[in-house]
C-alpha positions as CSV (number, residue, x, y, z in Angstrom):
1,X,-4.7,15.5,3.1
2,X,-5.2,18.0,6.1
3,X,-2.8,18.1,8.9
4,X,-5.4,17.9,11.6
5,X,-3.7,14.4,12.5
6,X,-2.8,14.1,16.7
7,X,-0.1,11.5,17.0
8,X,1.3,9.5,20.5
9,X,3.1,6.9,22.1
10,X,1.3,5.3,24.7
11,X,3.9,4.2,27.9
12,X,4.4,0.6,26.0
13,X,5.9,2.0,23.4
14,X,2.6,1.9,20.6
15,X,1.9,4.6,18.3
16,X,-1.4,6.0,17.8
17,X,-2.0,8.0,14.9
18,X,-5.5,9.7,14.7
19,X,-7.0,11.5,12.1
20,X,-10.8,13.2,12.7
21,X,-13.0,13.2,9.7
22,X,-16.9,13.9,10.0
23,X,-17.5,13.7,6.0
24,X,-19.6,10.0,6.6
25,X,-20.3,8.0,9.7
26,X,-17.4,5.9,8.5
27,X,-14.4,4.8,10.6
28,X,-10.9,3.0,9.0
29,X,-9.0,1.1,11.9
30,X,-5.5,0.0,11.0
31,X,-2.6,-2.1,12.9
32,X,0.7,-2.0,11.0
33,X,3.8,-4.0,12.2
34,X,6.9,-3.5,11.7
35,X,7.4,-6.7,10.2
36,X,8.1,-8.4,7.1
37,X,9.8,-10.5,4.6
38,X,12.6,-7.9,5.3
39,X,13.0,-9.4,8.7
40,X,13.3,-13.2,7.4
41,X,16.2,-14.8,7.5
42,X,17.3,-18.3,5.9
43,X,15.0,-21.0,7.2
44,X,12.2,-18.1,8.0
45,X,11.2,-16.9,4.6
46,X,7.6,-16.8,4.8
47,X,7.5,-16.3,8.3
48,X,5.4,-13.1,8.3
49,X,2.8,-14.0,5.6
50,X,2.4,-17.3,7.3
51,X,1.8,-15.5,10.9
52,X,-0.8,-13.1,8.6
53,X,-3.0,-16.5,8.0
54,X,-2.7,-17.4,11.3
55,X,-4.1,-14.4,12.9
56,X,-7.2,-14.9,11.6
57,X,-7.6,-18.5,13.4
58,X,-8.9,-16.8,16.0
59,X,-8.6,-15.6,19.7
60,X,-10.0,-16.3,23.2
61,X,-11.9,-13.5,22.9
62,X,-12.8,-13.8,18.9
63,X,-13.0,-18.1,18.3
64,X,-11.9,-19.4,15.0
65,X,-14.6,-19.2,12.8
66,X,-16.3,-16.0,14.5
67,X,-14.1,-13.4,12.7
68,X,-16.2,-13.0,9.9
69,X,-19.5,-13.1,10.6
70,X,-18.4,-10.6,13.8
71,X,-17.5,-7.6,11.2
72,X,-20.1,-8.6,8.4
73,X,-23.1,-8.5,11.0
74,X,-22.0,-5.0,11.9
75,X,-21.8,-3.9,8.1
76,X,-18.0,-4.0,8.1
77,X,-15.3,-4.8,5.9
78,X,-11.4,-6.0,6.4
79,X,-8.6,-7.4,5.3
80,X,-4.9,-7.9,5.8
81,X,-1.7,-7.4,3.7
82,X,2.1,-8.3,4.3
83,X,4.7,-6.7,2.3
84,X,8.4,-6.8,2.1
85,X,8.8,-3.9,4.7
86,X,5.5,-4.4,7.1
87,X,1.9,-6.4,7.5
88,X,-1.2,-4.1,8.4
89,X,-4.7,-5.3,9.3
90,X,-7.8,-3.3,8.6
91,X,-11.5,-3.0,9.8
92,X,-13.3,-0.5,8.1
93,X,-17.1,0.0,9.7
94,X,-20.1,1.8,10.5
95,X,-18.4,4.5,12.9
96,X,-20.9,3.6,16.0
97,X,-19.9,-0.1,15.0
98,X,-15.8,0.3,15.4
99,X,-14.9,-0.6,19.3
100,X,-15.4,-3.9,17.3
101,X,-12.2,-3.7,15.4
102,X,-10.2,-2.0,18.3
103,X,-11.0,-5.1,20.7
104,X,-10.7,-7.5,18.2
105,X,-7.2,-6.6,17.0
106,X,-6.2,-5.8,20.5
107,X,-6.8,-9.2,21.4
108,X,-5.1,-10.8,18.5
109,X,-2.1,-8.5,19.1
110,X,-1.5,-10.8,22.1
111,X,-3.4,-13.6,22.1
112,X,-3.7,-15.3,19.2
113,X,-4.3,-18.7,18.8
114,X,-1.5,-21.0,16.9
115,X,-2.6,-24.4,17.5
116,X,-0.4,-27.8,16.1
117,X,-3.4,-28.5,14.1
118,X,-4.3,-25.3,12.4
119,X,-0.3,-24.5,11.4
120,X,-0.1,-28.0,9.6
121,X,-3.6,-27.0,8.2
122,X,-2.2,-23.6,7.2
123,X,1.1,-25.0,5.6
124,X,-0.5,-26.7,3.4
125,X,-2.5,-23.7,2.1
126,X,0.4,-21.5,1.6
127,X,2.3,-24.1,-0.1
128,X,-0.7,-24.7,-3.0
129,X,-0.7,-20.8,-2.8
130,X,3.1,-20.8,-3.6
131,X,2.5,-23.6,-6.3
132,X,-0.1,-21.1,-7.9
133,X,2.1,-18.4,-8.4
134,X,4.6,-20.5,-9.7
135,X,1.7,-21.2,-12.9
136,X,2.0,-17.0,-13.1
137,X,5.1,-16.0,-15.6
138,X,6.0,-12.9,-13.6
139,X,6.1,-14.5,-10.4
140,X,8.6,-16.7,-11.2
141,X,10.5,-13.8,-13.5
142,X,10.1,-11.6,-10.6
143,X,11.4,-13.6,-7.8
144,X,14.5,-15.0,-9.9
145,X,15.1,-11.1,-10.5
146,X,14.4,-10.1,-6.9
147,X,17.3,-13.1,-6.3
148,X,19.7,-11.4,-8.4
149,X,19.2,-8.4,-8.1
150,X,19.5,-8.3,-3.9
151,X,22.1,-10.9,-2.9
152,X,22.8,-9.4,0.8
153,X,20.0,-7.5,1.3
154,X,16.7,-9.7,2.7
155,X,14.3,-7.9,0.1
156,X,16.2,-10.8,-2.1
157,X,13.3,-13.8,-1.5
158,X,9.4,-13.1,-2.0
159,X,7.0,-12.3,0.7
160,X,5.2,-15.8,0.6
161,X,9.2,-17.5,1.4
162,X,11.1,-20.4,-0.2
163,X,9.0,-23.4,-0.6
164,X,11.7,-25.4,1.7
165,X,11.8,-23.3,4.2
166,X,7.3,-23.6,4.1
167,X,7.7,-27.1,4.6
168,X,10.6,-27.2,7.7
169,X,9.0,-24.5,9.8
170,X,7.4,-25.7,13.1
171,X,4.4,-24.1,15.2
172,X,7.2,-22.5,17.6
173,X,9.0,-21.2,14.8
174,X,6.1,-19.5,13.6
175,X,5.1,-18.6,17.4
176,X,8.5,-17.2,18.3
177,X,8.5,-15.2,14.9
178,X,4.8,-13.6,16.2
179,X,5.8,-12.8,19.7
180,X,8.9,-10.9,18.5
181,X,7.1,-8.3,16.2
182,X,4.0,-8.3,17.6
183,X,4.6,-6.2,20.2
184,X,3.3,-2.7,20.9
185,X,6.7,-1.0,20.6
186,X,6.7,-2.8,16.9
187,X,3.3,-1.6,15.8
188,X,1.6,1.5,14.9
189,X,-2.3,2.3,15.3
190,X,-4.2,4.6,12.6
191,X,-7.6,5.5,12.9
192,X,-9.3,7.5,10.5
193,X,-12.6,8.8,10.3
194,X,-15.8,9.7,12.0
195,X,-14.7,9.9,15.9
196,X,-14.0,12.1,18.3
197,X,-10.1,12.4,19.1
198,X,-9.7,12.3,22.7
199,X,-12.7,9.2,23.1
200,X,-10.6,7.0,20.7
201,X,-7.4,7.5,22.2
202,X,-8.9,6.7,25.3
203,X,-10.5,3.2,24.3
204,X,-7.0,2.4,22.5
205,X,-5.4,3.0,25.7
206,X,-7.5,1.1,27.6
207,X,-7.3,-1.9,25.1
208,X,-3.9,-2.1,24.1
209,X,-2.2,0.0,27.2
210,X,-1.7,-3.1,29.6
211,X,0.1,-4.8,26.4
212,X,3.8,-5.1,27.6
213,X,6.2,-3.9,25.2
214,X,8.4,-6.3,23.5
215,X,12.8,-6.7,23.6
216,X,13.9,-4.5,21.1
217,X,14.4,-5.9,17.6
218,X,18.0,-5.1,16.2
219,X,18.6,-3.0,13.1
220,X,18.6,-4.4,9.4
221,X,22.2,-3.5,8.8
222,X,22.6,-6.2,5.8
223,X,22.8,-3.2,3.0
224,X,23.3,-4.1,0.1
225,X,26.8,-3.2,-1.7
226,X,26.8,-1.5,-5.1
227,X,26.2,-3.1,-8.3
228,X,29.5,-3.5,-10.2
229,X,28.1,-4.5,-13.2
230,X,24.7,-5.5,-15.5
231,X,23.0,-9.1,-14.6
232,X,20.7,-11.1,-16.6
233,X,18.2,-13.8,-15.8
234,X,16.8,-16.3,-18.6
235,X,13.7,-17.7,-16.8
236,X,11.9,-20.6,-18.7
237,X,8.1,-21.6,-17.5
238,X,4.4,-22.0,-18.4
239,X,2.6,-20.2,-20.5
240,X,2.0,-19.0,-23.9
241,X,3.4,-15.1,-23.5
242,X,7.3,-13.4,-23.1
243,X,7.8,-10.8,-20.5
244,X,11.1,-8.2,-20.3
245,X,11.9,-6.4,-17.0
246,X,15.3,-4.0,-16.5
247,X,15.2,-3.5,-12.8
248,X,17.5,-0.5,-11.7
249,X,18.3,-0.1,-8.3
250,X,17.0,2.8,-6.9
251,X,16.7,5.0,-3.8
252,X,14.5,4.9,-0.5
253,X,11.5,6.6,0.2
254,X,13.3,9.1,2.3
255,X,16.1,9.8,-0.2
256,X,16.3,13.1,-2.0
257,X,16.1,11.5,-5.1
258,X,12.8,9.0,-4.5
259,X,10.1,12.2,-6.0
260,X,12.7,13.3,-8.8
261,X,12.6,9.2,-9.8
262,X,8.7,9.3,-9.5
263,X,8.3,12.1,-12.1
264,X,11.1,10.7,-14.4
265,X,9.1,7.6,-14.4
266,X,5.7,8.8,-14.8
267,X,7.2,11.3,-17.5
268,X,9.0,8.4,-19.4
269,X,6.8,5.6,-18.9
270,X,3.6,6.7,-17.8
271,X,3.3,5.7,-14.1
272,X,3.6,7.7,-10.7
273,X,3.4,5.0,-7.9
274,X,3.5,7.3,-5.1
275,X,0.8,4.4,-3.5
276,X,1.8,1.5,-3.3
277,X,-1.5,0.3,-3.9
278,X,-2.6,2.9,-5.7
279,X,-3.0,2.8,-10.3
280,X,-1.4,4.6,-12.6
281,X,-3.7,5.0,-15.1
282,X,-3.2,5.5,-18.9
283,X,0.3,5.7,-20.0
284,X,-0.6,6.1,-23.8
285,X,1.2,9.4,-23.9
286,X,4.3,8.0,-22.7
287,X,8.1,7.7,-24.6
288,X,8.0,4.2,-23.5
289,X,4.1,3.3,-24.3
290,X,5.0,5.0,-28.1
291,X,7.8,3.1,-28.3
292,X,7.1,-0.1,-27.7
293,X,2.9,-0.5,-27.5
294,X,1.9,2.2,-30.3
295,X,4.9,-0.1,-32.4
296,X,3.2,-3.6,-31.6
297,X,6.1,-4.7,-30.2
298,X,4.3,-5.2,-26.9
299,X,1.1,-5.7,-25.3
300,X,1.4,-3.2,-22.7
301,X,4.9,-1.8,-21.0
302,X,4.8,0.4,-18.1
303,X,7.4,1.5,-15.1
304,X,6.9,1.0,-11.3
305,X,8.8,2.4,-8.5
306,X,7.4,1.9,-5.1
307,X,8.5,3.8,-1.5
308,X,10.4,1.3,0.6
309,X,12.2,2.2,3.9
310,X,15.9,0.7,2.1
311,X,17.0,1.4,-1.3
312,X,14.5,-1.2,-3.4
313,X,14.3,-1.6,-7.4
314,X,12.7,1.3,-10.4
315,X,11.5,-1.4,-13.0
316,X,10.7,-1.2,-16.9
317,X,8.5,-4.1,-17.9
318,X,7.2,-4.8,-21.4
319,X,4.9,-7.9,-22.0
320,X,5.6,-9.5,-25.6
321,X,3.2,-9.3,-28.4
322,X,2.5,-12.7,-30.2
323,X,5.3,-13.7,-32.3
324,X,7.3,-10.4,-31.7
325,X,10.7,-11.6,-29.7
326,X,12.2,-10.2,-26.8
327,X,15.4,-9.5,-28.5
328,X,13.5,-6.5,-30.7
329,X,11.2,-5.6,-27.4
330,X,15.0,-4.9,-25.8
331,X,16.5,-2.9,-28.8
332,X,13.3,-1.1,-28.9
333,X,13.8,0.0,-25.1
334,X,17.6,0.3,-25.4
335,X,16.9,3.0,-28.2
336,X,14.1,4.9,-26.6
337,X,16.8,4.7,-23.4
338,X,19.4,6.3,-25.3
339,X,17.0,9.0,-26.8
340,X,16.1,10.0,-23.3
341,X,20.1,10.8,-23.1
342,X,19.9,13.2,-26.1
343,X,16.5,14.3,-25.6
344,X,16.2,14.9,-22.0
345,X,12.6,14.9,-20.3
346,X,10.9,18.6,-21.3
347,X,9.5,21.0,-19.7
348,X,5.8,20.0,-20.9
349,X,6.4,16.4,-20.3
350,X,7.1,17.2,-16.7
351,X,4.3,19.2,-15.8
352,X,2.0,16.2,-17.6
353,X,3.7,13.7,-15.2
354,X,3.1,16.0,-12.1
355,X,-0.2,16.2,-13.2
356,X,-0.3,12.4,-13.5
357,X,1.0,11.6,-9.8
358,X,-1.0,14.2,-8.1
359,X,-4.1,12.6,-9.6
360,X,-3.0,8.8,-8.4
361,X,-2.0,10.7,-4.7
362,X,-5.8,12.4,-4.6
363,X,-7.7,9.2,-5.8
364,X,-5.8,7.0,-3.4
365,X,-6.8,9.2,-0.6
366,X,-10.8,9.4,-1.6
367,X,-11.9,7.3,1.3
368,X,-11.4,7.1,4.9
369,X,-9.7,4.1,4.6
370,X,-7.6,5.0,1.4
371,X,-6.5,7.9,4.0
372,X,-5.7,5.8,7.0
373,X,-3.5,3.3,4.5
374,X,-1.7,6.6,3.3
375,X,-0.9,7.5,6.9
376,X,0.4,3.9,8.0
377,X,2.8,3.0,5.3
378,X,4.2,6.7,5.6
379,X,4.9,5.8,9.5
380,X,6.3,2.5,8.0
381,X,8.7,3.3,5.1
382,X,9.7,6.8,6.1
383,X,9.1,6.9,10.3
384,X,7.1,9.9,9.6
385,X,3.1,9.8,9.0
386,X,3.4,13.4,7.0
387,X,5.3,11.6,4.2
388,X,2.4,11.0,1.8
389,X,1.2,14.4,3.2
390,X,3.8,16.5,2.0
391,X,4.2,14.9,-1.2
392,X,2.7,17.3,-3.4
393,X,5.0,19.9,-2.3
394,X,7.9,17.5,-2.8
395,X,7.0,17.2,-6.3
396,X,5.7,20.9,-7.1
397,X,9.9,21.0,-6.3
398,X,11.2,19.3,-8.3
399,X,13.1,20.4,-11.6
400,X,14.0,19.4,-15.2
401,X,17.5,19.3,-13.4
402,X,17.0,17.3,-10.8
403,X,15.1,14.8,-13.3
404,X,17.8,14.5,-15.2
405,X,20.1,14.2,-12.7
406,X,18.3,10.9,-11.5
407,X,18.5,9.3,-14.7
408,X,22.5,9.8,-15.2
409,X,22.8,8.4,-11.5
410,X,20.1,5.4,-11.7
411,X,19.5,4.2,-15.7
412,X,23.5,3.4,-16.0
413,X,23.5,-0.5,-17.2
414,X,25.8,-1.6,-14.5
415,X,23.0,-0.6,-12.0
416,X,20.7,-2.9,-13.7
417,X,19.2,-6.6,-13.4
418,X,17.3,-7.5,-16.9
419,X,15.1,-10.3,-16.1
420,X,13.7,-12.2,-19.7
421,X,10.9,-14.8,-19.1
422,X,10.9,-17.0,-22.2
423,X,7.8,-19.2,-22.5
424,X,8.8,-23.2,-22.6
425,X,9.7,-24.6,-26.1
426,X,11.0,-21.2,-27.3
427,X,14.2,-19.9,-28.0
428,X,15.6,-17.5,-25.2
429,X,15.1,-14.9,-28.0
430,X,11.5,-15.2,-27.3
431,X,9.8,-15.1,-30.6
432,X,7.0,-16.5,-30.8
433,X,7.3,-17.7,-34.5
């Protein structure tokens, strides 16, 4: 990514991030808010994924029902996401066709709609939305892990929220929740693409300028202590196929030792994960993909770790083969854990893995609006949109040393939360026979 990026804060407290690209006649329009199921608390969870579905109910300017056919008609395309640490909206469109997006989420920045009708409407989406992730097996794994694994921190419930807490919320609730973080000094605008700088600041300005800024929000200062100790979930459910997760706690994006943890990971177990959104690719040439694929133990095992703006979770997940139990899946991954200890990560390996997450950080920036997400979550999870930039530096720097170093601090079994999902009507061993 070049660094021909202007950034500003406009007098209410909004920054604009702007990034000039003439390669296609293509413009990516983003509005990211600081906001989300990190900034739940009890009787909230859900909160900001519910607010998501509610913003695209329309607007006096933009009627329910008017959305979609407004962006289609002019060849666009968007969506909306909401994560543990923030919700972003996108328009990506013709760039002669974008003063579309800007007015539209300008509008719904302020004035969206949240009628008595339409949030009794919408509950009862979200709720059959929660009811079919509870039919997926690693839903249910994950969130009992998540659970256990965070027990002061607020990345401990899911993004969609606790099914009680979906059916006791009211319209103000949800209201109050959206006029709190959706506020100008809580949000960041990227725009990406095929526009000329100065024009585009000037039509944000003039569209979201006269937006007041909001009270300011107080600090997540819930951190979570250390682990003192390993912990272990036995989660019985639907389904036909066992699933094994270690979850080690692990740093933030701004930590030191978040690029060292990316290129142990994609060293030992294939993946990179410097986007969030972003694949990893094969891993068939992985310690862990040898050990426990290549070995029919397991259908597929790979590693994730993911940027986050407080200290998250580095996981190792292996999906059973049939009748091959969990209890050989673990002593497989126990042993090719210990062999990391006495055969550290090599030189070789290293270089293959930096390899590996350059690739995933140059095919997630392809596209204008690949490039504007890049930019956003960087300004989200680190407070700085050159994060993403200057990652392929970060990891040109890092050394066998400092690899190993990460895995004596983080892979320790007390800092671990091993999460087994065991089909119903088999043992908790998992076997299948």
């Amino acid at each position: 990514m070049a660094t021909s990026v202007l950034k500003t804060t406009l007098a209410n407290g909004l920054t604009v991030i702007l990034k000039e690209m003439h390669h296609a006649p293509v413009t990516s329009f983003w509005v990211w808010y600081r906001v989300g199921s990190r900034n739940e608390i009890p009787g909230l969870t859900g909160a900001s994924h519910w607010v998501e579905h509610m913003m695209f109910k329309g607007s006096p300017q933009f009627p329910a029902g008017t959305l979609d056919a407004a962006v289609s008609r002019e060849g666009g395309r968007w969506n909306a996401f909401t994560w543990i640490d923030f919700t972003a909206y996108f328009e990506t469109m013709p760039a002669d066709r974008i003063d579309l997006a800007l007015r539209l989420e300008a509008d719904r920045m302020a004035n969206a709609i949240m009628t008595e009708a339409e949030v009794a409407s919408e509950r009862t989406v979200i709720i059959s939305e929660r009811h079919m992730y509870e039919n997926e097996p690693l839903f249910n794994l994950q969130e009992e892990l998540q659970s256990a694994a965070f027990r002061v921190h607020p990345y401990h419930h899911e993004v969609i929220g606790d099914e009680v807490d979906l059916e006791q919320m009211t319209r103000d609730d949800l209201y109050g929740h959206y006029q709190r973080h959706y506020a100008p000094n809580n949000a960041v605008v990227v725009a990406v693409g095929d526009f000329v700088p100065d024009e585009m600041l000037a039509r944000i300005e003039a569209l979201f300028g006269s937006h007041p800024a909001g009270e300011p929000l107080p600090p997540i200062t819930r951190s979570e202590p250390p682990q003192r100790g390993e912990r272990r979930i036995t989660v019985h459910g639907p389904g036909s196929t066992a699933y094994l997760v270690y979850a080690y706690r692990a740093p933030e994006a701004t930590h030191p030792d978040f690029y060292p943890l990316v290129l142990l990971n994609a060293a030992f177990a294939g993946g990179s994960s410097l986007g969030l959104f972003a694949g990893s690719g094969s891993n068939k040439s992985s310690r862990l993909y040898k050990a426990l694929v290549a070995t029919e133990l397991a259908a597929s095992a790979r590693g994730n770790v993911v940027p986050t703006i407080d200290p998250y979770l580095y996981s190792i997940s292996a999906v059973a083969r049939p009748g091959r139990e969990l209890a050989e899946i673990e002593a497989a991954l126990e042993a090719e854990l210990a062999r990391l200890v006495k055969d550290p990560i090599r030189e070789d390996e290293l270089a293959k893995a930096r390899k590996r997450a350059r690739a995933e950080l140059v095919f997630a920036s392809e596209s204008v609006t690949g490039q504007a997400q890049m930019i956003g979550m960087s300004e989200m999870v680190a407070g700085d949109h050159t994060w993403f930039e200057q990652a392929l530096a970060r990891l040109d720097a890092v050394t066998l040393d400092d690899v190993e170093r990460v895995r004596r601090h983080y892979l320790r079994p007390e800092n671990r939360t091993v999460g087994l999902y065991v089909p119903a009507g088999l043992p908790a061993n998992g076997s299948g026979q």
